[in-house]
Each structure stands twice: as structure tokens, then as C-alpha cells.
C-alpha positions, -999 to +999 in steps of 0.1 A: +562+513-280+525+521-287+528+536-323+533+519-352+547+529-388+546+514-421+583+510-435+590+510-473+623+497-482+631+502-519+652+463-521+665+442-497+694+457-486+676+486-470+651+460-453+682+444-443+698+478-425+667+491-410+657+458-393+692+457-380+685+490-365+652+481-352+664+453-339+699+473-322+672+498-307+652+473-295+671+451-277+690+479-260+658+496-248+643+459-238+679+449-219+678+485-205+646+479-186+645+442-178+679+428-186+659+411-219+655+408-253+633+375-263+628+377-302+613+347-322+629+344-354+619+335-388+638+312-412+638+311-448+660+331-472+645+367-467+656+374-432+693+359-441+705+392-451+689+404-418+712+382-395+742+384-414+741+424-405+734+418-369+768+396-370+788+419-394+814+447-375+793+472-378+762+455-358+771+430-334+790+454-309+763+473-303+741+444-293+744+427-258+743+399-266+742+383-230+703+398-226+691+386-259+672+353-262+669+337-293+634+314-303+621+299-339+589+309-347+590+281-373+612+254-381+611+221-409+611+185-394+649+182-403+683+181-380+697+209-374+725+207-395+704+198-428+699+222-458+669+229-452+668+236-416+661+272-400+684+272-374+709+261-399+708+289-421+706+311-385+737+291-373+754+300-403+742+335-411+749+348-372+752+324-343+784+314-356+795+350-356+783+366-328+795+359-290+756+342-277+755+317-251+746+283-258+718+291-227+701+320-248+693+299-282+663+281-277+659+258-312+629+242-321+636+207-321+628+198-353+642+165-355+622+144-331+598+117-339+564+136-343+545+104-334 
């Protein structure tokens, strides 16, 4: 994938649908030539939307899940199970939905003592 294009999506929806494709296209294409699909994910409340497609019917079938690796490219100094927490809302919108191993989620720990 050398070229790149500039997407305009008119609201959030269709951001929603064509990163779900990207993202289907993508992984299969990555999986297809190294058994792998390592994406860094973002947290916060626009990519929700995102996630809960890739888990919905219509997405998560056509995913393998088994090749795709899952890494935060941020995460808040909270548990993982507090409001505020990335993987949280990830957990929520699509881990808990999809058929992922546990071996393929690689959380930032967010918890731990920074000192």
C-alpha cells in the first residue's frame, strides 16, 4: 500500500463504515501475507462507533480474528475497568463481542505505580 487518499466522510457514521472496511481489507490482506494484523488503537469517544461496527453482524465475520493483534496507542493512568479507561470503552464497544484471544490484546497497563 504505497498510495494514499484523502477520505471525506459527511458525519460520523460514514467514518464509522469506511474505517470498518479499511480495517476488514486490511487485516485480510495483512493475515493473507504473514498470518498478521498488529493495529494500535485509539481511545476516546470518536473511534467508539468504529469498534462497535467491527463487532456488529455485519463486520466481525469477515475479520479473523485469530491473526489480529490488538495494542493502545494511548491509555489514562486508571484500571481497566474505570470510566475513563481506553481499553474499557474498547472492552465494551468490541472485545466483549468479538471471539479475540486473550493472547492477541496487548493493554497498556495503565494502572501501575508510575514511580
Amino acid at each position: 500500500m504505497t498510495k494514499r487518499d484523502i477520505i471525506i466522510c459527511h458525519d460520523a457514521d460514514e467514518l464509522a463504515r469506511k474505517a470498518a472496511e479499511q480495517f476488514v481489507s486490511l487485516a485480510g490482506a495483512a493475515i493473507a501475507r504473514s498470518e498478521r494484523f498488529t493495529v494500535a488503537l485509539s481511545g476516546g469517544s470518536t473511534p467508539r462507533a468504529h469498534y462497535s461496527l467491527l463487532a456488529s453482524a455485519e463486520y466481525r465475520e469477515r475479520i479473523d480474528w485469530r491473526g489480529v493483534h490488538l495494542f493502545w496507542g494511548d491509555e489514562r493512568c486508571v484500571p481497566p475497568d474505570h470510566p475513563e479507561s481506553n481499553y474499557r470503552m474498547v472492552q465494551e464497544a468490541l472485545l466483549s463481542r468479538i471471539n479475540i484471544s486473550p493472547a492477541n490484546i496487548h493493554r497498556m497497563v495503565g494502572e501501575k505505580d508510575r514511580a
